[in-house]
C-alpha positions in Angstrom: 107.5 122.1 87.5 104.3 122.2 88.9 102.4 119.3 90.3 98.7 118.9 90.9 97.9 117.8 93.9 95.2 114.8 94.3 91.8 115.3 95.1 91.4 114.4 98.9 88.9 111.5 98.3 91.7 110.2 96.2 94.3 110.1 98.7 92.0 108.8 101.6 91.2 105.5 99.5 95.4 105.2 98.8 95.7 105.5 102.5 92.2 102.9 102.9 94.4 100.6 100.2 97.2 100.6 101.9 96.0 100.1 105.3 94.4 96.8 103.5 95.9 95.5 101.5 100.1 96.8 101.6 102.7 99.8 101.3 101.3 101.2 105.1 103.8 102.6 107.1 102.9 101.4 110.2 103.6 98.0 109.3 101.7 95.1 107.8 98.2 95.9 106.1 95.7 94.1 107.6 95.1 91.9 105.0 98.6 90.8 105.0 98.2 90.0 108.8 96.3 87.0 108.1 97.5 85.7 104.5 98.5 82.2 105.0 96.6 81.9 108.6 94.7 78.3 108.2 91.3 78.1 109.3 92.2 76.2 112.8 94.8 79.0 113.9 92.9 81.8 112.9 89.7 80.4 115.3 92.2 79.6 117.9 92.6 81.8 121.2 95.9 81.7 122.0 95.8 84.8 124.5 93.5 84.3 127.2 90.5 86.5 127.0 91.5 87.7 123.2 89.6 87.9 120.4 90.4 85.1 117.8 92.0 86.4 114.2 88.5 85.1 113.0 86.7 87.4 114.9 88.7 90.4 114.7 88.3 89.5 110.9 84.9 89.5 110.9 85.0 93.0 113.0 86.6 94.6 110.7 84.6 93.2 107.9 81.7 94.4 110.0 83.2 98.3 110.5 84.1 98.5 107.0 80.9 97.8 105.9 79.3 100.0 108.8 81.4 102.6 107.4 80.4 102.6 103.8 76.2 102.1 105.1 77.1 105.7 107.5 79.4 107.2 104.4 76.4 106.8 102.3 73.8 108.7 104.5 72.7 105.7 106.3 71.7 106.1 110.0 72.9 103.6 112.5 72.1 104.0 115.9 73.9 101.9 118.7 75.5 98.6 116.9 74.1 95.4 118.2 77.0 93.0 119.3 76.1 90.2 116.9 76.7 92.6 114.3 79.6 94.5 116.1 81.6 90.9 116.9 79.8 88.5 114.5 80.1 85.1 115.4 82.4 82.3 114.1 81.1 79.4 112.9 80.9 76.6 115.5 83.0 74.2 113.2 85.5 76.4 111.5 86.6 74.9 108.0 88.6 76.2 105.6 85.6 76.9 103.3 84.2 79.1 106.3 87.4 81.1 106.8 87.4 81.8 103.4 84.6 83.3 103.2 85.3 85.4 106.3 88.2 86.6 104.5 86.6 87.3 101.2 83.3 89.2 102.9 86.5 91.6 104.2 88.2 91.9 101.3 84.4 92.5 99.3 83.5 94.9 102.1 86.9 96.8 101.3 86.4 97.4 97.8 82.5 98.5 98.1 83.7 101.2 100.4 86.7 102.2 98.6 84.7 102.3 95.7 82.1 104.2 97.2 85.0 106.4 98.1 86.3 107.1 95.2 83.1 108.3 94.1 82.1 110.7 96.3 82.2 114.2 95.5 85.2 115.7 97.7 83.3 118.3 99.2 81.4 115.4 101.2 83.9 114.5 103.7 82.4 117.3 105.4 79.2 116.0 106.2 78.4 115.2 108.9 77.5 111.5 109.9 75.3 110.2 112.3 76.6 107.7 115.1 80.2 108.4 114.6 82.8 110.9 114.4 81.4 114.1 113.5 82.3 113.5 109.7 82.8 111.5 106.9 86.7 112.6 106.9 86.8 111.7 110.5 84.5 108.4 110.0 87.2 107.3 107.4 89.9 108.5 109.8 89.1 106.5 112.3 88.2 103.3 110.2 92.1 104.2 108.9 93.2 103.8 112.9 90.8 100.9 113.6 92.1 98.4 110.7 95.9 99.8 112.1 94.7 98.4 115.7 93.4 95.2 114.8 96.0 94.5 112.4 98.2 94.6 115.2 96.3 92.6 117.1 96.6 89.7 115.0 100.3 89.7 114.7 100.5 89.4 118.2 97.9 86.3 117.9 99.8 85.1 115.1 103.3 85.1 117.4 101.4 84.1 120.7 99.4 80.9 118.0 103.2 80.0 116.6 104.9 79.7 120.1 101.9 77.8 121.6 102.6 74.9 118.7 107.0 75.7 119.3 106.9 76.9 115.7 108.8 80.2 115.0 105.6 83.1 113.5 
């Protein structure tokens, strides 16, 4: 029995979906990384020097989007920290963190969206600012959200000893 085989756009937004949201192989998507992380552990810096879980959240909310602007033509020249890192709010709240969690998970579904739309022979183009193409654009967004997903369980561990609590 034959089987078709799915279009390439299609299989790069299951791998984008399962990097976010669950089923990657590495490990835990990154969204699962910081379900159930309150707003007070997530703004915490529990490793010296380390970026919070808020801020990496709010990185990768930044890249995502970054990555759909570039997917869809856009030029970006050199990112400006503020938007690269964008900052946490002085007085985190659980309202706040919400909302850095939902501009992720909004940021996620725009781009694999936009994905899902686009017209395979596109992942060819080339893209300005980033990796040569679109492919390698959503490549390397695939390898980022591995990274900081990462990142975060270590936080997560490193945020549960510093209170004696088991991660």
């Amino acid at each position: 029995m034959a089987t078709i085989a799915a279009p390439e756009t299609a299989r790069l937004a299951d791998l984008l979906e399962r990097a976010f949201h669950g089923g990657a192989w590495h490990g835990p998507a990154l969204a699962e990384t910081f379900a159930g992380v309150d707003a007070a552990t997530a703004a915490a810096h529990p490793v010296p020097g380390a970026h919070s879980i808020w801020e990496i959240v709010n990185h990768a909310a930044a890249w995502t989007e970054i990555a759909r602007r570039r997917m869809a033509g856009e030029t970006l020249g050199q990112v400006p920290v503020e938007e690269d890192w964008p900052p946490v709010p002085d007085a985190p709240s659980p309202a706040a963190w919400k909302a850095a969690q939902d501009a992720l998970e909004q940021a996620h579904r725009r781009l694999h969206a936009a994905l899902l739309e686009l017209p395979e022979h596109c992942l060819e183009d080339c893209v300005a600012g980033s990796d040569p193409t679109i492919r390698g654009l959503l490549l390397g967004l695939l390898q980022h959200q591995a990274y900081h997903a990462a990142q975060i369980v270590i936080l997560r561990k490193a945020a549960a000893a510093a209170d004696g609590a088991t991660p």
